[in-house]
C-alpha positions as CSV (number, residue, x, y, z in Angstrom):
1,X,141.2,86.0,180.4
2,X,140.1,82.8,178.4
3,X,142.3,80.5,177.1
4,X,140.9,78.7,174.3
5,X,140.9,74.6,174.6
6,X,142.2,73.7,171.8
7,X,145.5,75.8,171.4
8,X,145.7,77.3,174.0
9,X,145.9,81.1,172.6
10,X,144.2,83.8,174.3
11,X,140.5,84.9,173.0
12,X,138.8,88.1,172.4
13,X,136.6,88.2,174.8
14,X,132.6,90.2,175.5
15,X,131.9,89.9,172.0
16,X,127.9,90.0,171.7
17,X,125.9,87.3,169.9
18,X,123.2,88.5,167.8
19,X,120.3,86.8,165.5
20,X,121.1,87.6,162.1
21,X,118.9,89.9,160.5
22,X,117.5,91.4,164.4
23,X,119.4,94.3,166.3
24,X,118.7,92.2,169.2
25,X,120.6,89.4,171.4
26,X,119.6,86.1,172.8
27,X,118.6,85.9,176.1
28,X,118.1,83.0,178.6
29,X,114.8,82.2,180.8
30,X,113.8,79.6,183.1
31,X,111.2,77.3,181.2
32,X,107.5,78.3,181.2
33,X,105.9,81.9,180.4
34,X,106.6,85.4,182.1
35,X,109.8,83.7,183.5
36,X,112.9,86.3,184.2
37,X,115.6,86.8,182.3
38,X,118.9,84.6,183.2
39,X,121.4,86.9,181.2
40,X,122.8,87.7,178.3
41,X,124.9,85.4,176.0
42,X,128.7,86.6,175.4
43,X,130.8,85.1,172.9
44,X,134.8,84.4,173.0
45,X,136.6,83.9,169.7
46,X,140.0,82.0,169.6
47,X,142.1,84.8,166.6
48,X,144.0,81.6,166.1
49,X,141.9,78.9,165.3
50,X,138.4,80.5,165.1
51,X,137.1,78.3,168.3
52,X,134.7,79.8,169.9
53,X,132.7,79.7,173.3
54,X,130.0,80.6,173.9
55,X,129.2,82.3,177.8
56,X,126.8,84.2,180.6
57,X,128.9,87.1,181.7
58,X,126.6,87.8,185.2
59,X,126.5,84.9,186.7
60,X,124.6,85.9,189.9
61,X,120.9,84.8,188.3
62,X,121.7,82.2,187.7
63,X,123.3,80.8,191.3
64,X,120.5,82.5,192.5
65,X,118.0,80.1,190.8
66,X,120.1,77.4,191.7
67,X,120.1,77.7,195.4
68,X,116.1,78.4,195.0
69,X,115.7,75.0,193.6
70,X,118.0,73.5,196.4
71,X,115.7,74.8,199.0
72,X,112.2,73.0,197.4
């Protein structure tokens, strides 16, 4: 459950984020070409005050990567 940050209500939560005018989402790579995908972006919307967060659901890839780039 999020909490939004600036009143504290509860958000709706796993909404998807979509480029207007495409059926598909944004996704997240590393930098350079042929690079795997990170994830997907989720979005949180505060029903009170319309703030709203953006998030990767699955975080795993991205630790992953993380601990990769600790090791070089």
């Amino acid at each position: 459950m999020r909490k939004c940050l600036r009143c504290d209500t509860e958000m709706v939560e796993d909404l998807d984020v979509k480029v207007e005018g495409g059926a598909y989402g944004i996704k997240i790579t590393q930098q350079g070409i042929f690079k795997d995908n990170l994830g997907k972006f989720k979005c949180a919307v505060c029903p009170e005050c319309g703030y709203t967060e953006i998030y990767i659901q699955d975080i795993s890839k991205v630790r992953k990567l993380i601990l990769k780039n600790k090791d070089k």
